[in-house]
C-alpha positions in Angstrom: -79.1 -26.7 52.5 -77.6 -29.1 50.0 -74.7 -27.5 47.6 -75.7 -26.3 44.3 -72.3 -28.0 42.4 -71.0 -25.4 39.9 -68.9 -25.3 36.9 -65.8 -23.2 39.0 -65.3 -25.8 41.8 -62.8 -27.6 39.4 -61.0 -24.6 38.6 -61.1 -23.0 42.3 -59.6 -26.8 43.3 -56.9 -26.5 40.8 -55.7 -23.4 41.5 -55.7 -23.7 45.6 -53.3 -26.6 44.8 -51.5 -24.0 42.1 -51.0 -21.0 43.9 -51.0 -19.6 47.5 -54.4 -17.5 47.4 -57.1 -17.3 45.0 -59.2 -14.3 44.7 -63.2 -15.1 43.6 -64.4 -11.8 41.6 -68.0 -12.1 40.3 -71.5 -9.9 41.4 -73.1 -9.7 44.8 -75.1 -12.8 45.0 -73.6 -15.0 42.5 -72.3 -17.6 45.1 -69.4 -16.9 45.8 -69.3 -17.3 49.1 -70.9 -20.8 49.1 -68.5 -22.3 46.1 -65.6 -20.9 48.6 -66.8 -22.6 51.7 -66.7 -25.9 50.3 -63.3 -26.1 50.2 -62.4 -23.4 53.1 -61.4 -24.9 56.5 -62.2 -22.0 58.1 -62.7 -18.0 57.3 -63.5 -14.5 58.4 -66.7 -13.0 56.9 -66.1 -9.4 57.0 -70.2 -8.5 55.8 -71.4 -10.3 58.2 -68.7 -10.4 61.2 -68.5 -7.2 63.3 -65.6 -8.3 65.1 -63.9 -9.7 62.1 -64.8 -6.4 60.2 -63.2 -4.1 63.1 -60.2 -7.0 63.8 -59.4 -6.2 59.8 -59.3 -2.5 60.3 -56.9 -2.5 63.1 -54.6 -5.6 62.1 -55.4 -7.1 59.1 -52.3 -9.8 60.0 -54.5 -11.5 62.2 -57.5 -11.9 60.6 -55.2 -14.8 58.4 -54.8 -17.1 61.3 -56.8 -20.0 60.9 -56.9 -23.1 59.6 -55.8 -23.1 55.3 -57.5 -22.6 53.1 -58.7 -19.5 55.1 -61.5 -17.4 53.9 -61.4 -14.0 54.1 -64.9 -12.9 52.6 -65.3 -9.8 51.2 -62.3 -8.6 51.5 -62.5 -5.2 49.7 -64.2 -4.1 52.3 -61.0 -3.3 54.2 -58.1 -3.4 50.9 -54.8 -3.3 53.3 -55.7 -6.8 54.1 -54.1 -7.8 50.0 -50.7 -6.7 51.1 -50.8 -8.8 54.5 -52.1 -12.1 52.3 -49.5 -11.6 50.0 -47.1 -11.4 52.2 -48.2 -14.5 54.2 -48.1 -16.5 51.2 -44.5 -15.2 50.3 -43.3 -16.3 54.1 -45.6 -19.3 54.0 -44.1 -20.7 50.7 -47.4 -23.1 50.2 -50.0 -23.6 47.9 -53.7 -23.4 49.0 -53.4 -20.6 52.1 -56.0 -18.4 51.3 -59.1 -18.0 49.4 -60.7 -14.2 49.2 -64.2 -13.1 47.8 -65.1 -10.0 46.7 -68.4 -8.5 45.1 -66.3 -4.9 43.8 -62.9 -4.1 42.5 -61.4 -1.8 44.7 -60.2 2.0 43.8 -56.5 1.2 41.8 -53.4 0.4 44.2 -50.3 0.0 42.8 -49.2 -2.7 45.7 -52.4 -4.8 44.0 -50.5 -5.2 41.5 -47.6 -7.2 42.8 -49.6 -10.5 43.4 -48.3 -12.1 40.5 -47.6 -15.7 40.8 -48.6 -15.3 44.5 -52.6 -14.8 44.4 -54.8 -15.6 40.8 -58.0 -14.2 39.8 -61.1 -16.5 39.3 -64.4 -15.0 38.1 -67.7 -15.9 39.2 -70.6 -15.7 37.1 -74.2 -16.6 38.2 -75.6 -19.8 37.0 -75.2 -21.4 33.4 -78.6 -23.1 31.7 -76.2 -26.3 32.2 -76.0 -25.4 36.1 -79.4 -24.6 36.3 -80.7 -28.0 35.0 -81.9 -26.6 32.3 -79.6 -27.8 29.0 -78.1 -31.6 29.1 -74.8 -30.8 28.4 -74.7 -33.2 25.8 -72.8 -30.7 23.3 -69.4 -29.9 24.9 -68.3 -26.2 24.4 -64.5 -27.8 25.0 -65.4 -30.7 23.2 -66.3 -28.2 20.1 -62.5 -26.7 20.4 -60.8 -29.9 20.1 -62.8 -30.5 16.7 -65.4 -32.8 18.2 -68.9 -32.7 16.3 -72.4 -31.3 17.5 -74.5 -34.3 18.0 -77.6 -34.1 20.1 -81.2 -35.0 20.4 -84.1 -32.9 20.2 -84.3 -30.1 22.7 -87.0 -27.9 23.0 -87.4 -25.4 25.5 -90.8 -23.7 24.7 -90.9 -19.5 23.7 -92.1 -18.8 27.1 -90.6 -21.1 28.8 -87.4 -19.3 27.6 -88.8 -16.2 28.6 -89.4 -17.6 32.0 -85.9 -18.6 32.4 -84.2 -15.1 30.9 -86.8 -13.0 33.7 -85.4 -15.7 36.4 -81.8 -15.5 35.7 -79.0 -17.7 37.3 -78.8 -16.2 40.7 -78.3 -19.0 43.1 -81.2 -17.7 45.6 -83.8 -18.2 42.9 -83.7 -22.0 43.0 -87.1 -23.8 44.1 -88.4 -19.9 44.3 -91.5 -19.6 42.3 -91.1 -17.1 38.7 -93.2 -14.4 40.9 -91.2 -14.8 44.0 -87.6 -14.2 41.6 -89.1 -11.9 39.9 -89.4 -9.6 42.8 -86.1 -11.1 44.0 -84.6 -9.5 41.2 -86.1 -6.0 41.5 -85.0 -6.0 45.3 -81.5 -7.0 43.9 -81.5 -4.3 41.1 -82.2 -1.4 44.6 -80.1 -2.6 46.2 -77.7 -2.0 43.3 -78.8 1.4 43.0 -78.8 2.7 46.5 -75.8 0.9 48.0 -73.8 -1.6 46.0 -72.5 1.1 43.5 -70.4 2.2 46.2 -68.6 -0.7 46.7 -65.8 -0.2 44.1 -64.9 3.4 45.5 -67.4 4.8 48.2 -68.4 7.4 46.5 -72.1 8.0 46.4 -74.3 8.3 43.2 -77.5 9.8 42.9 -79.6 6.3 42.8 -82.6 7.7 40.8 -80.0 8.7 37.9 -78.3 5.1 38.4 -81.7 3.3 38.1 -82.1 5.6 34.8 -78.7 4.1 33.4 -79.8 0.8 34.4 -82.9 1.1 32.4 -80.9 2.5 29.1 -78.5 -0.4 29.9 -81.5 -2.8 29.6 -82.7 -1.0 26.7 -79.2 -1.3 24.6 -78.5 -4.9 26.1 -76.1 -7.0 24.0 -75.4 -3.7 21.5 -72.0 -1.8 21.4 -74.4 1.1 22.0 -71.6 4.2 22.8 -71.5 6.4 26.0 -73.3 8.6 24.5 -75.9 6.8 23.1 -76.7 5.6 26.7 -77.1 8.7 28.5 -78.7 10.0 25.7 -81.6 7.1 26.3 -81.9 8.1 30.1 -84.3 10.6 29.4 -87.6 9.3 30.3 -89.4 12.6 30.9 -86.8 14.1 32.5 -83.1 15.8 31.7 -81.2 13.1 30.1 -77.6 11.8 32.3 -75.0 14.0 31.2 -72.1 12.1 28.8 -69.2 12.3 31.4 -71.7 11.2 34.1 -72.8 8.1 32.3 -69.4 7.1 32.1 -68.6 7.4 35.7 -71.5 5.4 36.3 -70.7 2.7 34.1 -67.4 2.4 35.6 -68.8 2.2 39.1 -71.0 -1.0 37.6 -68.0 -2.5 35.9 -66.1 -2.5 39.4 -68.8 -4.2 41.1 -69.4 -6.9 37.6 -73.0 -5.6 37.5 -71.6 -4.4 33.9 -69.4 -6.7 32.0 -68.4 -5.5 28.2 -67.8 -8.1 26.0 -64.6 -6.9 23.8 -64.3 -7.1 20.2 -62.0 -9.9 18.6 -58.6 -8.9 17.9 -57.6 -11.1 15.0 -56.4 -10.8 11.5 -57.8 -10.3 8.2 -57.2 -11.3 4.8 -58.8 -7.9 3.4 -58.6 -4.5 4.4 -62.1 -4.9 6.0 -62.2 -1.8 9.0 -63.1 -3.7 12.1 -65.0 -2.2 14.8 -63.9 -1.8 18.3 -66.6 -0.8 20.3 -67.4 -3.8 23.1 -70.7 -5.1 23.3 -72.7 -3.9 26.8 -74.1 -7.0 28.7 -75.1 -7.0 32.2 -73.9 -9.6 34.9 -77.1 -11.6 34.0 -80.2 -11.3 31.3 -82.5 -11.2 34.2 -81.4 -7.9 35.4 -82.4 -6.6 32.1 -85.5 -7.4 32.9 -85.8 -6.5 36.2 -84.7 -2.9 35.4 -87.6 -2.3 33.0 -90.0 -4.1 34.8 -90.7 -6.8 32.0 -92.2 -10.0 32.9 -92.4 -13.2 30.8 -95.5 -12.5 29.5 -94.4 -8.9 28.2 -90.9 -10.5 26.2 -93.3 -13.0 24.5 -94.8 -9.2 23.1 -91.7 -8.1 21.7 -89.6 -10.8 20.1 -86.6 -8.0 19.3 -86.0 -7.5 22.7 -86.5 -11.6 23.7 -84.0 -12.2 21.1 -81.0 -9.4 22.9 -82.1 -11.4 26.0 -81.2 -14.2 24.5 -78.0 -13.5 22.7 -76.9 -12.0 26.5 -77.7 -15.4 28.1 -75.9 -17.0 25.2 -73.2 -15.2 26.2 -73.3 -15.5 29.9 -73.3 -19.1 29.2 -70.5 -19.2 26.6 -68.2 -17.2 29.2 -68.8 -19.8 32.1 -67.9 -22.9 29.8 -65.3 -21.2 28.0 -63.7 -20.1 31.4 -63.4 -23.8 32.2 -61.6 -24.6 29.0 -59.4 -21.8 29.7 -60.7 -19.1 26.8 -62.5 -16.1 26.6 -65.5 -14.8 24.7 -65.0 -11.8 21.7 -67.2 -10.4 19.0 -66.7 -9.7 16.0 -67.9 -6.7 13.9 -66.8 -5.0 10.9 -68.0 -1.5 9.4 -69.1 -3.5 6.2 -71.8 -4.6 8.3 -70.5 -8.5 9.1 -71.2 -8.8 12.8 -70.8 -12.5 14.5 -72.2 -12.5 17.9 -69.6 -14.3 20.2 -65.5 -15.7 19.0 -64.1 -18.2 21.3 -60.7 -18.2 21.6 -58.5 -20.1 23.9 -55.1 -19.1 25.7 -53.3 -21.9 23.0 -54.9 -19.6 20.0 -57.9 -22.0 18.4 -60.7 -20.1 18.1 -64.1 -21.2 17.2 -67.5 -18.8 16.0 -70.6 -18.5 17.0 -74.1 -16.9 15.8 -77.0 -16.4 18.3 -80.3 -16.8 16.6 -83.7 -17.1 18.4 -85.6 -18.9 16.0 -84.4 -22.4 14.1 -85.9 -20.4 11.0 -82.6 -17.3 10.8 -79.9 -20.3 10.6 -79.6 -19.9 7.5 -78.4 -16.5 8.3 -76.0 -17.2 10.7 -74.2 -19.5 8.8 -73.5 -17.7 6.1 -72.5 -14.5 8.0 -69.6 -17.4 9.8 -68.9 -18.9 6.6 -68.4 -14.9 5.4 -65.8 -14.4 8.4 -63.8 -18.0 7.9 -62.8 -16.2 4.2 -61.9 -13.4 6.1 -59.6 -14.3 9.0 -56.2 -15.0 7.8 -55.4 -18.8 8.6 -51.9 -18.5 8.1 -51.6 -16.4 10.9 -55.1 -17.7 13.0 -55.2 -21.1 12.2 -58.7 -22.5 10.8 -61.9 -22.3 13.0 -62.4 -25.2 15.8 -65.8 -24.8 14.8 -68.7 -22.9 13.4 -71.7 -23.0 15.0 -75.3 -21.3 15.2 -76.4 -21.2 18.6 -80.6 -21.9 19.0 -83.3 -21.8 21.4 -84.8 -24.9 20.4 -84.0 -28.2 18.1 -81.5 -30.6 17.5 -77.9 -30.9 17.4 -76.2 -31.8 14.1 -73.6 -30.5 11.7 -74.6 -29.0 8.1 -73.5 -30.0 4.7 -71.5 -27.2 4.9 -69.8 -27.3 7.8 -71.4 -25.2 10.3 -73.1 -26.9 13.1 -76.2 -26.1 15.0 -76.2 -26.3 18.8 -79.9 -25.5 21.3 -78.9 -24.4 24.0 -80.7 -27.1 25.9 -78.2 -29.2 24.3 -74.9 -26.9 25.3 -72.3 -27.4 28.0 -68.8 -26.9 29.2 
């Protein structure tokens, strides 16, 4: 099967020449394994590989032998082998010796945490709209950062086309699958998340109906800084609701295996005494497993515009994480309890930050430029800086800059 290039194959490339071992961290099924066998030269499957699975139990030293860059895949599935990679790349004294995948973040070990400088992180994220053909890329995300304009032709992806490509999702598998086939795809995915992958992260064992009851309230409260609380509290569906401390635990579990991944509110400074809020904002790895919890199909978002439009602040986000990864920065929010909210700051490790607003329709951004205009006169630039850029994301239309500053970006038209 011909390679699906991806966004990470540049930054996997540059940090195997960087560092001795690089660590992929993303969600079962996001393709990790394939973007790590592109540049492997030769590796040790332990999900798949008996012998390699037992071989890593008894001595995880030799498991390492092979050819570099050496794959050890999965490796959380037996955690002593970290300390043996480590301290082959401390004898070894080379770049590029090792390249590990793992779909969970193992229970804490204090050893883990002396990789520094020796193995670096690199997370994996299912497919972007740019990867998936589906935007031309023609506004850069980067490009944005470094003060560049938006500037881009007409793009129109239709209502339910959109709706189509929320239910489908990014998952590599999906590709040339037909919507009913992925559709079901995902629900098998979503089980299999429930019965078995939970366990991953620290082996213990859930009670799955209860974890296909957060999923569903997770769904529900998509792309919300919806509490604890709140969740269980929406598990109830006919039956007792998930206890508060049991919710928790669950969403823990999710976050070790990246079926969960909070988007954290901005930490920046304000002109005015404005209180901000702290709470992150709960997405999932991928819009589409929103969907496949509560069993909506495209048909069924097109019914409820609300809900389309978390769906498609989520994929905004998924999307804005992936390009802004490349451009070394990471995505915020921003939320105050005077009732400014800005769906998605990106800031970069230098400091430049630029804003963004999600908005469904071509008709609300009016709305989401002022509410950026509103948080430029609040941050303080003397100790921020100015915004890169101010921008109201869209579903559909063109790309262009507004008299008053803020620009307007389709996602059809958005890229790294």
């Amino acid at each position: 099967m011909t390679y699906h290039p991806r966004i990470v194959d540049r930054e996997l490339a540059e940090r195997l020449q960087a560092t001795g071992a690089v660590v992929i961290e993303g969600p079962q099924a996001c393709g990790k394994t394939t973007t790590a066998r592109q540049l492997a030269a030769s590796e040790a499957r332990l999900d798949v590989d008996e012998v390699a699975h037992r071989l890593a139990s008894l001595e995880p030293a030799r498991v390492l032998i092979g050819d570099v860059p050496r794959l050890i895949d999965e490796w959380q599935l037996e955690p002593a082998i970290w300390n043996h990679v480590r301290r082959a790349v401390d004898d070894r004294r080379l770049p590029g010796q090792f390249i590990l995948t793992g779909s969970a973040v193992p229970a804490d070990d204090a050893n883990r945490h002396r990789g520094a400088g020796r193995l670096t992180r690199l997370r994996m994220r299912p497919l972007s709209t740019f990867e998936l053909g589906r935007s031309s890329g023609e506004v850069s995300l980067s490009g944005l950062m470094d003060g560049a304009r938006a500037e881009a032709g007409r793009s129109v992806i239709p209502l339910d086309d959109l709706a189509e490509l929320i239910c489908v999702g990014g998952w590599p598998i999906n590709l040339g699958r037909t919507t009913e086939k992925a559709l079901r795809g995902n629900r098998d995915h979503l089980d299999e998340i429930r019965r078995l992958d939970i366990a991953n992260g620290d082996a213990k064992r859930r009670d799955p109906v209860r974890v296909g009851m957060l999923l569903r309230s997770l769904a529900r409260n998509v792309a919300t800084p919806a509490a604890v609380a709140t969740i269980a509290s929406d598990t109830g569906e006919g039956v007792s609701t998930i206890k508060e401390h049991t919710a928790a635990d669950y969403l823990r579990a999710l976050e070790r295996i990246m079926i969960v991944e909070n988007q954290p509110a901005w930490p920046t400074h304000l002109r005015s005494r404005s209180v901000l809020r702290n709470k992150p904002i709960r997405h999932l790895a991928d819009p589409s497993l929103a969907t496949a919890a509560v069993r909506a199909t495209p048909a069924r978002l097109l019914r409820d515009l609300d809900f389309l439009g978390l769906l498609f602040e989520s994929m905004v986000v998924r999307d804005l994480r992936v390009y802004a990864q490349a451009a070394d920065a990471e995505v915020f929010h921003y939320r105050e309890k005077g009732g400014l909210e800005v769906d998605a700051i990106i800031q970069g490790n230098d400091g430049r930050w630029a804003a963004f607003e999600v908005k469904l329709g071509e008709r609300r951004v009016n709305e989401g430029a002022r509410n950026l205009l509103r948080l430029a006169e609040r941050v303080d630039e003397r100790r921020m800086g100015r915004p890169e850029a101010l921008g109201v994301i869209v579903s559909t239309g063109y790309g262009y800059t507004r008299e008053d500053g803020v620009q307007v970006v389709p996602v059809g038209a958005l890229g790294p």
